[in-house]
C-alpha positions in Angstrom: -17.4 -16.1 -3.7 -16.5 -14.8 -7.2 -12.7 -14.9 -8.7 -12.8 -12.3 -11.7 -10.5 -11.7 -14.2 -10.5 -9.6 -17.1 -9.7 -5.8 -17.5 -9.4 -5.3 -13.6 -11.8 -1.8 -13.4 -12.4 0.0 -10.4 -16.3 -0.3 -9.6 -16.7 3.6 -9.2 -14.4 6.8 -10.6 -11.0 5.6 -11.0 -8.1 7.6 -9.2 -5.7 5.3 -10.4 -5.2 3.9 -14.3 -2.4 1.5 -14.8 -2.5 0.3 -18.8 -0.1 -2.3 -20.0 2.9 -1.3 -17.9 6.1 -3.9 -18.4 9.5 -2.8 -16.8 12.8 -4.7 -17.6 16.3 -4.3 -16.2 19.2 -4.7 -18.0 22.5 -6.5 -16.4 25.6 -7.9 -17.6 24.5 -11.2 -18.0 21.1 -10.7 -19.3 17.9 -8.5 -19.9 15.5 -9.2 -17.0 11.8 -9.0 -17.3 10.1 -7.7 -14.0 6.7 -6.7 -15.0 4.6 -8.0 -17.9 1.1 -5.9 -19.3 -0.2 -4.9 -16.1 -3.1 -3.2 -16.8 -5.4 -2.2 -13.7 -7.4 0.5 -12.0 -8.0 1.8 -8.3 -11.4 3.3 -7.3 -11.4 6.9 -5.3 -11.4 5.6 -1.8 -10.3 2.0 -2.8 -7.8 0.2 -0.6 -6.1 -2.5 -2.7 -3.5 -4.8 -1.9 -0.9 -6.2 -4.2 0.1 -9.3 -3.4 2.8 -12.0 -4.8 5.3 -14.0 -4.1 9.0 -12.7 -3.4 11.0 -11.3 -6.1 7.6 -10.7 -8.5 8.3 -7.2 -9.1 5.3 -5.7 -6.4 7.8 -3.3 -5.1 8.7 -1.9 -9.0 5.1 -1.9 -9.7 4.9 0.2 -6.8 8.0 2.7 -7.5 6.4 2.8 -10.9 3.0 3.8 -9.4 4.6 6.6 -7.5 7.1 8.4 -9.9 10.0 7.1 -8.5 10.5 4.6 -11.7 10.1 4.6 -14.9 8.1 2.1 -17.2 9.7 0.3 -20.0 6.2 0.9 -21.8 2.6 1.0 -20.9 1.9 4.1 -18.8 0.2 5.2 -15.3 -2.2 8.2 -14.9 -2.8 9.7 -10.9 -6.4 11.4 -11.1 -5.4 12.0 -14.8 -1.3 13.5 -14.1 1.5 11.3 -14.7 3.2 10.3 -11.2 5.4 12.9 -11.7 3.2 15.1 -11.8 1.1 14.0 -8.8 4.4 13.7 -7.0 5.1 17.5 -7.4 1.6 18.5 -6.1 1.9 16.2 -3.1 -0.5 13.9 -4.6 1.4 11.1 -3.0 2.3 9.7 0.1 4.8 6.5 0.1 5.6 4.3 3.5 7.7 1.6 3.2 9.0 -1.5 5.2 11.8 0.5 7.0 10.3 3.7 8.8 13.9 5.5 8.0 13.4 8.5 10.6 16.4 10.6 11.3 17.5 10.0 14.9 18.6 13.3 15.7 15.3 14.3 15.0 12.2 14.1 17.6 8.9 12.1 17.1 6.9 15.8 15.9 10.3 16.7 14.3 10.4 13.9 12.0 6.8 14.3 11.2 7.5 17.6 10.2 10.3 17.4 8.2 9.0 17.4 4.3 6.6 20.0 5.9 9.5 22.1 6.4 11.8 20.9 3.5 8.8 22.5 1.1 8.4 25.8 3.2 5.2 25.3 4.5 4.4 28.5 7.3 5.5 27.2 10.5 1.9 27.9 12.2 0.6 25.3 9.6 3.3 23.3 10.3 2.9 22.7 13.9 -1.2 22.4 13.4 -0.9 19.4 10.9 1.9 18.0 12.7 -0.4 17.7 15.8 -3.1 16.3 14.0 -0.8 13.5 12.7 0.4 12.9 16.4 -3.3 12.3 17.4 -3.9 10.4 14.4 -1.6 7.8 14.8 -1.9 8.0 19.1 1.5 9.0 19.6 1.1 12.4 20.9 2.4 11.8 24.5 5.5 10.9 22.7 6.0 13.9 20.3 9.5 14.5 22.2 10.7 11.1 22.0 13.8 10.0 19.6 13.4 7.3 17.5 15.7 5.2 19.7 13.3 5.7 22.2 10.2 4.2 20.2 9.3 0.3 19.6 8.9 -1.0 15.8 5.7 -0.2 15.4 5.5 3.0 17.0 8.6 3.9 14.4 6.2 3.1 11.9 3.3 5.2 12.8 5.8 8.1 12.6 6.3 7.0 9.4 2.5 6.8 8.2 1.9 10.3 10.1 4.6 11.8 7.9 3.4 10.5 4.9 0.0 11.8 5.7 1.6 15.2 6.4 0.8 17.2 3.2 -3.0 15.1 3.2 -1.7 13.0 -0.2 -5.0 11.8 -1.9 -2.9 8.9 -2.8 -1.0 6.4 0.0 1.4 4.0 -1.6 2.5 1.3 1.1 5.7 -1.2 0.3 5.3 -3.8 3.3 5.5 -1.7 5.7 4.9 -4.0 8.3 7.1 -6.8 7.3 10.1 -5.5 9.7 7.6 -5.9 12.4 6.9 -9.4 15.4 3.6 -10.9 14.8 2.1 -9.7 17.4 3.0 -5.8 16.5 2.1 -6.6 12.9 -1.4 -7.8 13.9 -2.0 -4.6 16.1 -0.9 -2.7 13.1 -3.0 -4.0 10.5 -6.0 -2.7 12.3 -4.2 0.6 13.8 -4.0 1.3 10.2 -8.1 0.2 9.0 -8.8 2.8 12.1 -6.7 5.6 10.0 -8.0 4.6 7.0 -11.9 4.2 7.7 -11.4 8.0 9.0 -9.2 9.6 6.5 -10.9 7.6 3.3 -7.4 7.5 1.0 -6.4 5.9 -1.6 -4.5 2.8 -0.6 -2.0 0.8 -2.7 -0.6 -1.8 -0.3 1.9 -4.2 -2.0 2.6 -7.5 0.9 3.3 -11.0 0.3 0.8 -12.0 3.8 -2.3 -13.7 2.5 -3.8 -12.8 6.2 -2.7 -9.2 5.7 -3.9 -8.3 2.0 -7.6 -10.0 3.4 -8.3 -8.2 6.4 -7.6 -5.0 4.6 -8.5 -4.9 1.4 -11.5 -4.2 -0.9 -9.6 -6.4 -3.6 -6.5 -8.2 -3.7 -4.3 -8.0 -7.2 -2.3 -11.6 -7.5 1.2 -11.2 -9.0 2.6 -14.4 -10.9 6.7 -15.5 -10.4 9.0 -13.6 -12.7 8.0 -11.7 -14.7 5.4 -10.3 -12.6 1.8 -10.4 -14.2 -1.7 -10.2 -12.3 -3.5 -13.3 -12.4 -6.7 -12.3 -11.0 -7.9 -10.0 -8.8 -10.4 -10.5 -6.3 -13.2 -9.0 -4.5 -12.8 -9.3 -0.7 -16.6 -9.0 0.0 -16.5 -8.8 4.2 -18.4 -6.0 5.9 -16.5 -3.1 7.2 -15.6 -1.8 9.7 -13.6 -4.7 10.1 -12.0 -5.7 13.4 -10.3 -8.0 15.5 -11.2 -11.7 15.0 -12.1 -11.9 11.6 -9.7 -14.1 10.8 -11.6 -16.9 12.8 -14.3 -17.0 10.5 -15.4 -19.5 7.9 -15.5 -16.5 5.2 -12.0 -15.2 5.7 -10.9 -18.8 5.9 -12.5 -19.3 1.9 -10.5 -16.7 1.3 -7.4 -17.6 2.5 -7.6 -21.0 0.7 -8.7 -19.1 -2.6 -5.8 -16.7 -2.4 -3.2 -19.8 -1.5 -4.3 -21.5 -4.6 -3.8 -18.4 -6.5 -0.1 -18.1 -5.3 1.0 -22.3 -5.7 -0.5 -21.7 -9.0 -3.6 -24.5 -8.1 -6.6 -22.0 -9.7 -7.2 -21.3 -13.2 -7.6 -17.5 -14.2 -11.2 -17.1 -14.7 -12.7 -19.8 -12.5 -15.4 -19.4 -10.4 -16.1 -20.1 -6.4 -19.5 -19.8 -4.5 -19.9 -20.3 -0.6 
């Protein structure tokens, strides 16, 4: 097993280019550093996890990513567009940890909604929306309100909305952290399922060491305040992957390598072999 550090470039064409991006907040008492020089890029196809302890600035890197934030300097290119840019040509899909579905609105309803809001033709509307519902295995309950649904069901709405206008780009803020153990688990391979089909772009910011390893093709690891990747890291297990990986010796080497990276135990640059 191999730890590398350097200039953090995707293997193949990169869809996403992050250079030297730093983001501060200013308060009353002080001027607070959330992100310092990240500089990374995301492969066409690549799912990548962010992860980092609490309060490390993954969920600003993330708004930052998506257009929804600016940086304080550095920059962040989509396929070549500013966020912004990708944003207006629906470039971007974002899910995050609370599904936020309107509850007067049905499970195909809800799904359609930015569909709508953007005056898409109603027959296009309803075909995508159904494609979504079969996507995500919810289409027996396309007339359910979200009072109706469990967690995780609420968050497959979610993902299917997102997915609605076929973003080349999925940005994902914990979505599952809301979500029992046993739900989260199901998830995490509910969503590999979507994934190994649809081939996006994931972004995937989560503080879960088992979480960022079962899904990942490499893992970025955020320092404390102000947020800086210390390494990154190749998660080299075959896909498909599926239920039970987490018993093996590999996944364990993993999980040990990424712990160390978090309690701050590993150098930057050092090396591991199994």
């Amino acid at each position: 097993m191999t730890l590398h550090n350097g200039s953090f470039r995707a293997n193949g064409e990169a869809h996403l280019s992050i250079a030297q991006v730093s983001k501060g907040f200013v308060t009353p008492q002080e001027e607070l550093i959330a992100l310092q020089d990240i500089t990374l890029e995301v492969g066409r196809g690549e799912f990548i996890s962010i992860l980092g302890p609490s309060g490390c600035g993954k969920s600003t890197l993330l708004r930052i990513i998506g257009g929804l934030l600016e940086p304080t300097s550095g920059s962040v290119a989509v396929n070549g567009r500013s966020p912004r840019e990708a944003q207006a040509d629906k470039a971007l899909g974002f899910v995050f940890q609370e599904p936020s579905l309107l509850p007067w609105r049905t499970v195909v309803d809800n799904i359609c909604l930015p569909l709508e809001v953007n005056n898409r033709h109603h027959r296009d509307t309803r075909y995508t929306t159904e494609g979504m519902l079969s996507l995500v295995g919810l289409g027996r309950f396309r007339n359910y309100y979200p009072f109706q649904l469990s967690g995780g069901m609420q968050q497959r709405v979610a993902l299917a909305r997102a997915l609605a206008f076929d973003p080349a780009l999925l940005l994902m803020d914990e979505p599952f952290g809301a979500l029992d153990e046993i739900t989260r688990a199901t998830m995490r391979y509910e969503l590999l399922r979507i994934w190994d089909r649809e081939k996006k772009t994931v972004v995937f910011v989560t503080h879960s060491i088992i979480e960022a390893i079962i899904l990942s093709d490499r893992v970025a690891v955020l320092s404390s305040q102000p947020g800086r990747i210390k390494t990154v890291v190749d998660i080299n297990l075959p896909r498909p992957r599926s239920e039970g990986l987490e018993r093996g010796e590999a996944f364990l080497d993993y999980s040990n390598l990424l712990h160390s990276l978090l309690m701050g135990g590993v150098k930057n640059g050092a090396n591991f072999s199994r």
